[in-house]
Each structure stands twice: as C-alpha cells, then as structure tokens.
PDB file of N, CA, C, O and CB in Angstrom:
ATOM      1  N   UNK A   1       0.825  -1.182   0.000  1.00  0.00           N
ATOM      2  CA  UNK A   1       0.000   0.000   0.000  1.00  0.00           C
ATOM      3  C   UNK A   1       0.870   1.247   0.000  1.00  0.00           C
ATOM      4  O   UNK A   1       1.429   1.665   1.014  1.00  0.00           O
ATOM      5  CB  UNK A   1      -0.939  -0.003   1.199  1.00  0.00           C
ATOM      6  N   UNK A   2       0.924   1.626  -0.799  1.00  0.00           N
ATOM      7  CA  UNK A   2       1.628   3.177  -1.190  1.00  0.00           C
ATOM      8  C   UNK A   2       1.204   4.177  -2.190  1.00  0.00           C
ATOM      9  O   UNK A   2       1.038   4.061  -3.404  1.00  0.00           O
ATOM     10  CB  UNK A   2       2.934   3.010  -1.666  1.00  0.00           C
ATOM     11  N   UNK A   3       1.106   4.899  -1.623  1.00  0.00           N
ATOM     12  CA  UNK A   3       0.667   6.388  -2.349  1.00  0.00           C
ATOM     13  C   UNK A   3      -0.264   7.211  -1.284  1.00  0.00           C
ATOM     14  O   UNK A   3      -0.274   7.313  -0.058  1.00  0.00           O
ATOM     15  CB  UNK A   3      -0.351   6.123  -3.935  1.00  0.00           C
ATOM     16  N   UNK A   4      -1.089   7.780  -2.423  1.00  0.00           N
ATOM     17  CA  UNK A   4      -2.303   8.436  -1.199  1.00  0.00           C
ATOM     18  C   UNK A   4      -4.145   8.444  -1.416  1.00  0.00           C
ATOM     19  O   UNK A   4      -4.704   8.518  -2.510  1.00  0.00           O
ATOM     20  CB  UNK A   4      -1.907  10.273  -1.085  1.00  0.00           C
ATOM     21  N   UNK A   5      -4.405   8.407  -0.911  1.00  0.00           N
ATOM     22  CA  UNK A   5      -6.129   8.598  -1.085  1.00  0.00           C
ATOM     23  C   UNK A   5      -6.915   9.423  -1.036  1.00  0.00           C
ATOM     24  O   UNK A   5      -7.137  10.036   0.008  1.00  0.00           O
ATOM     25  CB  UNK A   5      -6.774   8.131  -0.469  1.00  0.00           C
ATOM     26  N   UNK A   6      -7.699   9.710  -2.438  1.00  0.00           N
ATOM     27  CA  UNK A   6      -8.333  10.835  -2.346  1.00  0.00           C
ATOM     28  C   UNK A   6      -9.647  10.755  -1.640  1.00  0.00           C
ATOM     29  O   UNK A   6     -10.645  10.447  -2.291  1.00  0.00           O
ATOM     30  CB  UNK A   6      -8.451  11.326  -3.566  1.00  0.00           C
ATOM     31  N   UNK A   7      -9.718  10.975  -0.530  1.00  0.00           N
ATOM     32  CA  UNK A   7     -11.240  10.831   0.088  1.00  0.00           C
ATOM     33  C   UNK A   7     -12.068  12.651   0.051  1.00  0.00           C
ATOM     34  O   UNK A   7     -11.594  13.781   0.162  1.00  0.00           O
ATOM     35  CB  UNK A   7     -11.005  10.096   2.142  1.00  0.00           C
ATOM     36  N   UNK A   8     -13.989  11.917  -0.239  1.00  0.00           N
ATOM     37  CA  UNK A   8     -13.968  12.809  -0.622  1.00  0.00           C
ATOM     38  C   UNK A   8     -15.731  12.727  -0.319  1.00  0.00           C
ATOM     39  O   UNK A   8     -16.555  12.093  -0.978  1.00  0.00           O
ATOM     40  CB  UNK A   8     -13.142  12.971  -1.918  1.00  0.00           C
ATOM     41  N   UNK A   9     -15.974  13.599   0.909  1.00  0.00           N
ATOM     42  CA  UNK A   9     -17.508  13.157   1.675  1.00  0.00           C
ATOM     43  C   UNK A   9     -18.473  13.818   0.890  1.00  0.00           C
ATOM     44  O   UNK A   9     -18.618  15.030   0.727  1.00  0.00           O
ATOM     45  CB  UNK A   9     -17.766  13.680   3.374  1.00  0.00           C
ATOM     46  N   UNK A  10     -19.406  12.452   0.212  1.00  0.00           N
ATOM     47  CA  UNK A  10     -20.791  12.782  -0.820  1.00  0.00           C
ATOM     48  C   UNK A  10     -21.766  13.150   0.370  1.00  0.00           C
ATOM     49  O   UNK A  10     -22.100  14.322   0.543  1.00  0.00           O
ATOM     50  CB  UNK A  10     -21.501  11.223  -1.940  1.00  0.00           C
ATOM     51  N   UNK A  11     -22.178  12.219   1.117  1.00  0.00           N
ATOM     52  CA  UNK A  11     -23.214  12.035   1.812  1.00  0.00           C
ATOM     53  C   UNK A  11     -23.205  12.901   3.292  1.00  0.00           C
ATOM     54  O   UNK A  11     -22.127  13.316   3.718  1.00  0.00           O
ATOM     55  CB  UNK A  11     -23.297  10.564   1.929  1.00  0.00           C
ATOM     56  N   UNK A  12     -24.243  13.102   3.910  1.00  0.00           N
ATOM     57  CA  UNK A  12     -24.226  14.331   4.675  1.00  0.00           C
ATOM     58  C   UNK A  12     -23.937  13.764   6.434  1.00  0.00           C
ATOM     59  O   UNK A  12     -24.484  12.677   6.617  1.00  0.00           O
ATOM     60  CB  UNK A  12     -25.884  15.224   4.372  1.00  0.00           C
ATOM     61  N   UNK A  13     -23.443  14.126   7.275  1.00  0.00           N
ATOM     62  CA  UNK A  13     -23.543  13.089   8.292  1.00  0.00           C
ATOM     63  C   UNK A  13     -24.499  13.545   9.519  1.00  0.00           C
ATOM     64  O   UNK A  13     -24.250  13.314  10.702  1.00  0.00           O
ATOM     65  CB  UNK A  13     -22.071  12.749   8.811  1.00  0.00           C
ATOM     66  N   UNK A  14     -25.313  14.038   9.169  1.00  0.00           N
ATOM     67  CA  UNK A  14     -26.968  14.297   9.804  1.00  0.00           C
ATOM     68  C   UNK A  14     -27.436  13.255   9.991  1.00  0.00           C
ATOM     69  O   UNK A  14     -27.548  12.498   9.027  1.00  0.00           O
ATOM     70  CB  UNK A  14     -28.068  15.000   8.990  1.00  0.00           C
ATOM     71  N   UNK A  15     -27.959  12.762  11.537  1.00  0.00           N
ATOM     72  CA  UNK A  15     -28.499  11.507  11.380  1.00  0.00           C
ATOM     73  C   UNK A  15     -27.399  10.201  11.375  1.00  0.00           C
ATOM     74  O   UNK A  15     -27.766   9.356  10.558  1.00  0.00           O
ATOM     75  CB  UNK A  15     -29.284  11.602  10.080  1.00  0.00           C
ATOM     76  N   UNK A  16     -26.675   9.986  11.784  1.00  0.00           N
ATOM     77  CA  UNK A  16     -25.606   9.025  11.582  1.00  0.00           C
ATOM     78  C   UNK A  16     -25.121   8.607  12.330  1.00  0.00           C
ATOM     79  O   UNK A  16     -24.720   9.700  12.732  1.00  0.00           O
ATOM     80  CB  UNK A  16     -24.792   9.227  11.053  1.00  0.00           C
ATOM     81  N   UNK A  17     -24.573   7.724  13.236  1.00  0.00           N
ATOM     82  CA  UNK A  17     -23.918   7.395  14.914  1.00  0.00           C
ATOM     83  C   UNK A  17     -22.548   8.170  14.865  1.00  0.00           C
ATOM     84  O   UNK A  17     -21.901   8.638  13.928  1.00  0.00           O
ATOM     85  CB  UNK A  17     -23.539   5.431  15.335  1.00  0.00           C
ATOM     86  N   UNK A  18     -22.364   8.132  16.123  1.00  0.00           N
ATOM     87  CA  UNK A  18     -21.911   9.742  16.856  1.00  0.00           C
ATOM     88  C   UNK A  18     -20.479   8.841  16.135  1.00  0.00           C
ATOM     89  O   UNK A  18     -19.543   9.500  15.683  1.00  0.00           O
ATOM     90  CB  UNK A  18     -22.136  10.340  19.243  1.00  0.00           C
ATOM     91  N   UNK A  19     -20.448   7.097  16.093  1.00  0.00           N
ATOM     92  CA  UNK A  19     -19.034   6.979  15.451  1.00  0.00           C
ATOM     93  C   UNK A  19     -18.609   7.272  14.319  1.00  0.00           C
ATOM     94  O   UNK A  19     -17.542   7.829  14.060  1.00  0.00           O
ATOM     95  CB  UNK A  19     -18.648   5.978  15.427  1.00  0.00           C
ATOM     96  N   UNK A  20     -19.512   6.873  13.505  1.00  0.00           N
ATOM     97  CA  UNK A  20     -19.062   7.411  11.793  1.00  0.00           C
ATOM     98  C   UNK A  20     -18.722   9.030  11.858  1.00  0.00           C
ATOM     99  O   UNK A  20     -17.842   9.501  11.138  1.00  0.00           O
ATOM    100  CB  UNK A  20     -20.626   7.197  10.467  1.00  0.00           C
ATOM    101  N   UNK A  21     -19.456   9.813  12.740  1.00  0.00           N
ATOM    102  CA  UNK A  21     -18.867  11.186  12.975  1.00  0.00           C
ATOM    103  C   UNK A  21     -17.590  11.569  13.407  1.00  0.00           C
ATOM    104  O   UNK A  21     -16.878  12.440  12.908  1.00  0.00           O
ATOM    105  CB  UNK A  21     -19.517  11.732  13.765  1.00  0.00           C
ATOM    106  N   UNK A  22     -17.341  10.814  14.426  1.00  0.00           N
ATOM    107  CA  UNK A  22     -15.919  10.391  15.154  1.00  0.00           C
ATOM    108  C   UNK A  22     -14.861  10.383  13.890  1.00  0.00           C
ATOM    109  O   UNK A  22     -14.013  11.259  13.717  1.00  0.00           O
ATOM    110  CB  UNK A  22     -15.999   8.658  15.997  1.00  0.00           C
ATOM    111  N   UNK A  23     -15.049   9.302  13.083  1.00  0.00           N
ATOM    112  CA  UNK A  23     -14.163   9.112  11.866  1.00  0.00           C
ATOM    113  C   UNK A  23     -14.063   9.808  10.511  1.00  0.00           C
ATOM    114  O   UNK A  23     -13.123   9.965   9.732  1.00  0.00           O
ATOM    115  CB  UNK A  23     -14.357   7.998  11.538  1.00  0.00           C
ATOM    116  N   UNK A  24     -15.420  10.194  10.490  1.00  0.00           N
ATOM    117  CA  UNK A  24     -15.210  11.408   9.366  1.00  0.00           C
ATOM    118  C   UNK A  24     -14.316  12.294   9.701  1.00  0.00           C
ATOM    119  O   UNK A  24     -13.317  12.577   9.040  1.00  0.00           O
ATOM    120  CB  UNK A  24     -16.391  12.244   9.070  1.00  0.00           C
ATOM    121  N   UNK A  25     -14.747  12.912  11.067  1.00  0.00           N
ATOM    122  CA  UNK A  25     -13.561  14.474  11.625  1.00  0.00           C
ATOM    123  C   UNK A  25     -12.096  13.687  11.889  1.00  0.00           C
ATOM    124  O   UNK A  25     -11.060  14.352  11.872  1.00  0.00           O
ATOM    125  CB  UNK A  25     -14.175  15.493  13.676  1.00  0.00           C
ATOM    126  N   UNK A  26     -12.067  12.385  12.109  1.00  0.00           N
ATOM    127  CA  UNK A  26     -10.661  11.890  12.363  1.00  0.00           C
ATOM    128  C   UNK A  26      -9.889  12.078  11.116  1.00  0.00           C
ATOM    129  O   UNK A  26      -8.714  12.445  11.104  1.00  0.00           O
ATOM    130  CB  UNK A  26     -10.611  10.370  12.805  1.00  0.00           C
ATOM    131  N   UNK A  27     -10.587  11.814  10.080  1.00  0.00           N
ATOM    132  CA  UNK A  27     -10.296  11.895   8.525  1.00  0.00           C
ATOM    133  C   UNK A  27      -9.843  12.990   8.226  1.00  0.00           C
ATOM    134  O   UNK A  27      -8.847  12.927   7.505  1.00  0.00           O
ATOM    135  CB  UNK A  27     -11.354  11.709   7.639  1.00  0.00           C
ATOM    136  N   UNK A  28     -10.423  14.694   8.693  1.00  0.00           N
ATOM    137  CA  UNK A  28     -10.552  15.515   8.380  1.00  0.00           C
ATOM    138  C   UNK A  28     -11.915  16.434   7.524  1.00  0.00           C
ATOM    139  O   UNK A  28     -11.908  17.614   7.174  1.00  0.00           O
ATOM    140  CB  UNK A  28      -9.646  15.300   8.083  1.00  0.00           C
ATOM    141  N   UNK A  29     -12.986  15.426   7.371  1.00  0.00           N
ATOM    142  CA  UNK A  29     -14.021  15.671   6.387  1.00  0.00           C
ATOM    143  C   UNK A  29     -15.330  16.289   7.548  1.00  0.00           C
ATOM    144  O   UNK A  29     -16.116  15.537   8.124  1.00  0.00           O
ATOM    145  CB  UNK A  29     -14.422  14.024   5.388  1.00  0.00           C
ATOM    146  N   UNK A  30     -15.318  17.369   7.654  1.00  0.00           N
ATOM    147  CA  UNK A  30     -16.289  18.038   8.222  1.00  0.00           C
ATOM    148  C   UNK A  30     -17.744  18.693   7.203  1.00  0.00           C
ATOM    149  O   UNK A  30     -18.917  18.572   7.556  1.00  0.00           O
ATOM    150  CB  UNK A  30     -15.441  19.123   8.900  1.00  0.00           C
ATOM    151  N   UNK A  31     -17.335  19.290   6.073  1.00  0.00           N
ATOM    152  CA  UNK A  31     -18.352  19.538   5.341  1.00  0.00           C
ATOM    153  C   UNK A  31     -18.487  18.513   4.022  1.00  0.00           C
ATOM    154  O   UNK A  31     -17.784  17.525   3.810  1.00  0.00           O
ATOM    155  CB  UNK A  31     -18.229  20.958   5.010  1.00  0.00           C
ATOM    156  N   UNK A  32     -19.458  18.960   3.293  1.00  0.00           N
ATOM    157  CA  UNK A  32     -20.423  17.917   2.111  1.00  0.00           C
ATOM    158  C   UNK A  32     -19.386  18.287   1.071  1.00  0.00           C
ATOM    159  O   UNK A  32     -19.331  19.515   1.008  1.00  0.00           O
ATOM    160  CB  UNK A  32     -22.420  18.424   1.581  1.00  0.00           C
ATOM    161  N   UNK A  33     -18.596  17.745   0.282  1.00  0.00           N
ATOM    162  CA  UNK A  33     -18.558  18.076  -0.761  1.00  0.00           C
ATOM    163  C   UNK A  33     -16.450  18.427  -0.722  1.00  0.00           C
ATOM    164  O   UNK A  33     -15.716  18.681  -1.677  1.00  0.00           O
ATOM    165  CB  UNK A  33     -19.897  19.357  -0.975  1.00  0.00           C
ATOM    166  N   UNK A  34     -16.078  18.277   0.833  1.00  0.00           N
ATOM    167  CA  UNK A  34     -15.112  18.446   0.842  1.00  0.00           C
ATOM    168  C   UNK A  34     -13.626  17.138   0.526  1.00  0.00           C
ATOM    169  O   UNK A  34     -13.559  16.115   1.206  1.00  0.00           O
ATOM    170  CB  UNK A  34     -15.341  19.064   1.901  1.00  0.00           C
ATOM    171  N   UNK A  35     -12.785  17.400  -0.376  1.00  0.00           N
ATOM    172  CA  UNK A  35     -11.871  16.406   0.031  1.00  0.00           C
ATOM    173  C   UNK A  35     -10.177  16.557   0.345  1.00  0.00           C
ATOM    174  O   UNK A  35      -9.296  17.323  -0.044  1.00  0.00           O
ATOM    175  CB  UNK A  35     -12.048  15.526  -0.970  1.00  0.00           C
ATOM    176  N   UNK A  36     -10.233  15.579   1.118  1.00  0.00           N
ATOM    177  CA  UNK A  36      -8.857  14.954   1.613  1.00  0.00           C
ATOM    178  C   UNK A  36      -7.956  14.183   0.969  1.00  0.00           C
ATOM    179  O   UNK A  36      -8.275  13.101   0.478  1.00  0.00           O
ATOM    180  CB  UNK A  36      -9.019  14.239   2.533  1.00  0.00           C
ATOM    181  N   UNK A  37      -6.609  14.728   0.908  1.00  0.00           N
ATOM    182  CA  UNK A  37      -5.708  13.377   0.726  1.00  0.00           C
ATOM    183  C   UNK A  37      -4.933  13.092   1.777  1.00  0.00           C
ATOM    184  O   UNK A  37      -4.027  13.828   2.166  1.00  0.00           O
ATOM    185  CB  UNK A  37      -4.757  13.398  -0.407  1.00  0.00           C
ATOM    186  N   UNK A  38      -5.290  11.864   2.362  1.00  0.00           N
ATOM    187  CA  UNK A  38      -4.706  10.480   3.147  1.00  0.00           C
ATOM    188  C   UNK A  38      -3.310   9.889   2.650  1.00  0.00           C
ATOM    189  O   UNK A  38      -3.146   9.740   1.439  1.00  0.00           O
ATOM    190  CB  UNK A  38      -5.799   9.207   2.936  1.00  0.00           C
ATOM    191  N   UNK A  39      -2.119   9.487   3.707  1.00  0.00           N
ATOM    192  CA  UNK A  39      -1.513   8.440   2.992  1.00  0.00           C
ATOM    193  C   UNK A  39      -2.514   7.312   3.261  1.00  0.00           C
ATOM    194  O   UNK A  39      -3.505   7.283   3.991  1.00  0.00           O
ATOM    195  CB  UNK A  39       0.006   8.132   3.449  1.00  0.00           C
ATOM    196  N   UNK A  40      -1.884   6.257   2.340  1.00  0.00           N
ATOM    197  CA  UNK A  40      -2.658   4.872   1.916  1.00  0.00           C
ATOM    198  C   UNK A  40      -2.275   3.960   3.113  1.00  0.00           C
ATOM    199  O   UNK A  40      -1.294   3.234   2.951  1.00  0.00           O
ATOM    200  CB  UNK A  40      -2.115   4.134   0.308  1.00  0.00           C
ATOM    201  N   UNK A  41      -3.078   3.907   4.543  1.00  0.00           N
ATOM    202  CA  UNK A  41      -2.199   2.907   5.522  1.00  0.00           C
ATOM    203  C   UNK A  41      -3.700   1.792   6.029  1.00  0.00           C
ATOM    204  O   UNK A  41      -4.923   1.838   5.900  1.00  0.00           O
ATOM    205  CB  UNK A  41      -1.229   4.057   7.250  1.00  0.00           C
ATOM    206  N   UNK A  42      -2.799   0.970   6.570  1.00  0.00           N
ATOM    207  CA  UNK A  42      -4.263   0.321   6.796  1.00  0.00           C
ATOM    208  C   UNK A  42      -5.055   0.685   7.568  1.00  0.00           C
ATOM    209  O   UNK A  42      -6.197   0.237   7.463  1.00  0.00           O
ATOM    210  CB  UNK A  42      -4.326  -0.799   7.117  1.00  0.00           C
ATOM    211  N   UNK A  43      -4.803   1.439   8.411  1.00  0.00           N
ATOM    212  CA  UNK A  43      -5.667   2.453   9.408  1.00  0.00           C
ATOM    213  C   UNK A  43      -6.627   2.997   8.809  1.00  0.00           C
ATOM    214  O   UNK A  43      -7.831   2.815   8.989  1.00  0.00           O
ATOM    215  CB  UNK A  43      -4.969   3.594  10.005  1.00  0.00           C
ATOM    216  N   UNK A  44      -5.996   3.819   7.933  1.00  0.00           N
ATOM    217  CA  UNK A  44      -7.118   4.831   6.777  1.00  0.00           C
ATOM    218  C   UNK A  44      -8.001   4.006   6.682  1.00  0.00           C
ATOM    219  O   UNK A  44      -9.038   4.157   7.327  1.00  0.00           O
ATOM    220  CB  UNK A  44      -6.665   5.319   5.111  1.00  0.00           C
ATOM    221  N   UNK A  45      -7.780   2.732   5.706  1.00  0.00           N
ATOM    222  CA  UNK A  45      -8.138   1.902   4.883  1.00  0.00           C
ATOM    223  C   UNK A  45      -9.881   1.641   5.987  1.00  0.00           C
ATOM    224  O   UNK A  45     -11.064   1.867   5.730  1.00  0.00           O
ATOM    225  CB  UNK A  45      -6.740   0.505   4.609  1.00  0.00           C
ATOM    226  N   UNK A  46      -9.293   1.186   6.971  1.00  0.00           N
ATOM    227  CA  UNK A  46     -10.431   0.895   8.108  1.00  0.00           C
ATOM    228  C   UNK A  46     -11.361   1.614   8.100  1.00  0.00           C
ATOM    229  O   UNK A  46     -12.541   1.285   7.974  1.00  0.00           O
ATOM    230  CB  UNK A  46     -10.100   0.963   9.391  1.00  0.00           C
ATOM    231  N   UNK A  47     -10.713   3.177   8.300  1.00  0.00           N
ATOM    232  CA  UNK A  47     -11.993   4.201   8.689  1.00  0.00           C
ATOM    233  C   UNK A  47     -12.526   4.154   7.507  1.00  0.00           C
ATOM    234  O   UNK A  47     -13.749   4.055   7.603  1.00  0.00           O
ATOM    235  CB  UNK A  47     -11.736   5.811   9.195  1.00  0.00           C
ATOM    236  N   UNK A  48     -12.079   4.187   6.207  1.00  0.00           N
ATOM    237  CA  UNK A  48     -12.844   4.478   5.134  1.00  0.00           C
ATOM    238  C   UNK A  48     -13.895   3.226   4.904  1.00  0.00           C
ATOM    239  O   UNK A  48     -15.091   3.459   4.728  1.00  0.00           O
ATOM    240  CB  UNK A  48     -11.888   4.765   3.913  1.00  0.00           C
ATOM    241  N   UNK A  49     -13.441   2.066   4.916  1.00  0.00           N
ATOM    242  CA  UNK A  49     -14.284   0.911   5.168  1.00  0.00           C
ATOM    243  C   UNK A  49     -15.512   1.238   6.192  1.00  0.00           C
ATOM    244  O   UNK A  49     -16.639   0.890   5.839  1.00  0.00           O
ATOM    245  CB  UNK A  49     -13.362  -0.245   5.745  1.00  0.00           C
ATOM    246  N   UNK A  50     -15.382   1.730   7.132  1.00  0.00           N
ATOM    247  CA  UNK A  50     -16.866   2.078   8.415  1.00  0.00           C
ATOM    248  C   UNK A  50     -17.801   3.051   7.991  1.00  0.00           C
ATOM    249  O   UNK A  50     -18.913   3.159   8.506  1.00  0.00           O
ATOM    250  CB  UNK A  50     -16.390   2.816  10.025  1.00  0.00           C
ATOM    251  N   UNK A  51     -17.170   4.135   6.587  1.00  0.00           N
ATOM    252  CA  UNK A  51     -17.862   5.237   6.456  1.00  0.00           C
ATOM    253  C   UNK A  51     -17.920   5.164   4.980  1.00  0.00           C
ATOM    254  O   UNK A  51     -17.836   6.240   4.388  1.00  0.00           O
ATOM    255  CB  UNK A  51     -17.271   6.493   7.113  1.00  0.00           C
ATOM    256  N   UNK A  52     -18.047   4.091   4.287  1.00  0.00           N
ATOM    257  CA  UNK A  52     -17.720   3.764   2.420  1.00  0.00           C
ATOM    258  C   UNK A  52     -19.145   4.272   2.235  1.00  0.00           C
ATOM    259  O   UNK A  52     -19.284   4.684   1.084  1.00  0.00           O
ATOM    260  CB  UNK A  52     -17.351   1.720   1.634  1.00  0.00           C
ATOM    261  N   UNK A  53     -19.961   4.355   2.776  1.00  0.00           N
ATOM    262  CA  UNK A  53     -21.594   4.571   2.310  1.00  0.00           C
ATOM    263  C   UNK A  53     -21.612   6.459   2.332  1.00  0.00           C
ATOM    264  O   UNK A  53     -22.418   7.168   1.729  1.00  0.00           O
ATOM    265  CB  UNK A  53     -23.025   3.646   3.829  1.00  0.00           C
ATOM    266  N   UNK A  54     -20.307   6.984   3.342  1.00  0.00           N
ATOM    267  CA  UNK A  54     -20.903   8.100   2.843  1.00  0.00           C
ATOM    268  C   UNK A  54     -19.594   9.511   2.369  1.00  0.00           C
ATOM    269  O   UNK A  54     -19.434  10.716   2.564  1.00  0.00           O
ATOM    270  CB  UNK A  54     -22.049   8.517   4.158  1.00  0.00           C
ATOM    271  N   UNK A  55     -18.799   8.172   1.541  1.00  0.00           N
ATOM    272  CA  UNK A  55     -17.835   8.659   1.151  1.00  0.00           C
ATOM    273  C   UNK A  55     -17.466   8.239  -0.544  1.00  0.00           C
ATOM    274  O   UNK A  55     -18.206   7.380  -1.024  1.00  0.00           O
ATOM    275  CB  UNK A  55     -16.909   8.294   2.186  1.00  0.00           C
ATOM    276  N   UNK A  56     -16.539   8.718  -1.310  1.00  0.00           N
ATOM    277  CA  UNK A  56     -16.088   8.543  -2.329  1.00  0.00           C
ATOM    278  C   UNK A  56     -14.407   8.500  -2.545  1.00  0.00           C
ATOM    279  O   UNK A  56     -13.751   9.537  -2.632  1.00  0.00           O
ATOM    280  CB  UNK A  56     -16.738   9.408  -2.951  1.00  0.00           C
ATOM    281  N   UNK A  57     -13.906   7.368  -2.606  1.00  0.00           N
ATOM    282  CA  UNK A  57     -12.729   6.991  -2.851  1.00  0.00           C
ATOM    283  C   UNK A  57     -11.561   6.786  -3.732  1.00  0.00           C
ATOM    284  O   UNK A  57     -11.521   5.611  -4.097  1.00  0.00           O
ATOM    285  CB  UNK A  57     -12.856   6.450  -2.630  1.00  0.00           C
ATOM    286  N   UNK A  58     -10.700   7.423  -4.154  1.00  0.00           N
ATOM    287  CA  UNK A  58     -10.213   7.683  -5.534  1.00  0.00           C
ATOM    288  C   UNK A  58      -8.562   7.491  -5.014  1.00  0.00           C
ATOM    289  O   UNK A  58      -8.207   8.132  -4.025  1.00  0.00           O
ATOM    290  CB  UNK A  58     -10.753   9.410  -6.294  1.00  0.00           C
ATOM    291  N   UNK A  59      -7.444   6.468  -5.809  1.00  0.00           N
ATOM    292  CA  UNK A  59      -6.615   5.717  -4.948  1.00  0.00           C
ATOM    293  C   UNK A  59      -5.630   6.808  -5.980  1.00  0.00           C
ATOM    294  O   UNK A  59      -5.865   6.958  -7.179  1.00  0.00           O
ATOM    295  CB  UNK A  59      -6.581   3.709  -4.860  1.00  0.00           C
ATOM    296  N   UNK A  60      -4.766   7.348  -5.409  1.00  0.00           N
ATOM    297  CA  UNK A  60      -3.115   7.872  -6.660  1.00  0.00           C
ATOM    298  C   UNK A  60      -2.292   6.853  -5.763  1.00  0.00           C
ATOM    299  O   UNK A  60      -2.390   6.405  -4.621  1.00  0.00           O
ATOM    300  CB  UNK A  60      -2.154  10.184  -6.624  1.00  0.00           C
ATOM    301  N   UNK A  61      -1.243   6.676  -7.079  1.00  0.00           N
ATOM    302  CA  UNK A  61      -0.403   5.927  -6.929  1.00  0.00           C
ATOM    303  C   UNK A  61       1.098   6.685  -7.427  1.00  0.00           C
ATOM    304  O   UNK A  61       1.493   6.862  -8.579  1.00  0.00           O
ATOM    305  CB  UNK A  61      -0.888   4.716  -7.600  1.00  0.00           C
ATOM    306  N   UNK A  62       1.883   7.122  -5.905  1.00  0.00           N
ATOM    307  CA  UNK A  62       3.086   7.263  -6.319  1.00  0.00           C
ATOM    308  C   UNK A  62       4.057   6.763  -7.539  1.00  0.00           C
ATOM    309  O   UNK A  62       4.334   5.575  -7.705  1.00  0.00           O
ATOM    310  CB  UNK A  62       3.465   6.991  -5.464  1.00  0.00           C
ATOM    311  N   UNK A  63       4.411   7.545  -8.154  1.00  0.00           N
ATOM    312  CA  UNK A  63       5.176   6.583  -9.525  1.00  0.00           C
ATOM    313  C   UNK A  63       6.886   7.351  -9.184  1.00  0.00           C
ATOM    314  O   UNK A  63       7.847   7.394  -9.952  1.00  0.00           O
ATOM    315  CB  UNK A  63       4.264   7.139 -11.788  1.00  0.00           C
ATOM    316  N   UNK A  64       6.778   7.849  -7.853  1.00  0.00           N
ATOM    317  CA  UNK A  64       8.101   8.446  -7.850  1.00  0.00           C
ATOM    318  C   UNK A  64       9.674   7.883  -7.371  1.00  0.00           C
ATOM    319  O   UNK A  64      10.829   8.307  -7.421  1.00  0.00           O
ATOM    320  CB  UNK A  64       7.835   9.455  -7.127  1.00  0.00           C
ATOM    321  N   UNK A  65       9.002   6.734  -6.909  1.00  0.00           N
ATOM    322  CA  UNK A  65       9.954   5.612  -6.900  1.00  0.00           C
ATOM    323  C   UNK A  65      10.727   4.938  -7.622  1.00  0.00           C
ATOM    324  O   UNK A  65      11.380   4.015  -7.135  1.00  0.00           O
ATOM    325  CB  UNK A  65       9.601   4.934  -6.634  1.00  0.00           C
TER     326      UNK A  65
END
C-alpha cells in the first residue's frame, strides 16, 4: 500500500452514529462536498471501510519511486 487517497464526503452526516462522525472528523471531512488526501495505511483503509456509504474513494499511486 503506497501512495495516497483521495477521500472525498458525498453524503451528509446528519443523522448518523456519533461513530461514523468520530471518523469522518478523524479523517478531516467536516463539510459535504469536501476532500482529503490520506496516505494509503491500513488504518485509513479501516476508517474508510466504516464510512464507504458516505464517502467517495479515488486511490493515486506514487510513480516516484
């Protein structure tokens, strides 16, 4: 796993358990429409897995190696 992840929150988190909230702001994704780039670790990988329903995921891949 190397490079980084473009995460990038579609869905609104109104209504949602206080954890998926927890992990969105852990992410950095506070508003609709905003995105983040992540390195690619399996940690990430997790949170994005708990919150895939209200997120959009787009993988770059370092080629600078």
């Amino acid at each position: 796993m190397s490079g980084t992840l473009k995460v990038t929150l579609v869905r609104s988190m109104i209504g949602r358990p206080e954890k998926h909230r927890k992990v969105l702001r852990g992410m950095g994704l506070t508003k609709m429409n905003r995105t983040v780039e992540l390195k690619d670790t399996a940690s990430i990988r997790g949170m994005v897995n708990v919150v895939s329903h209200l997120v959009n995921v787009e993988e770059k891949i370092n080629e600078t190696e």
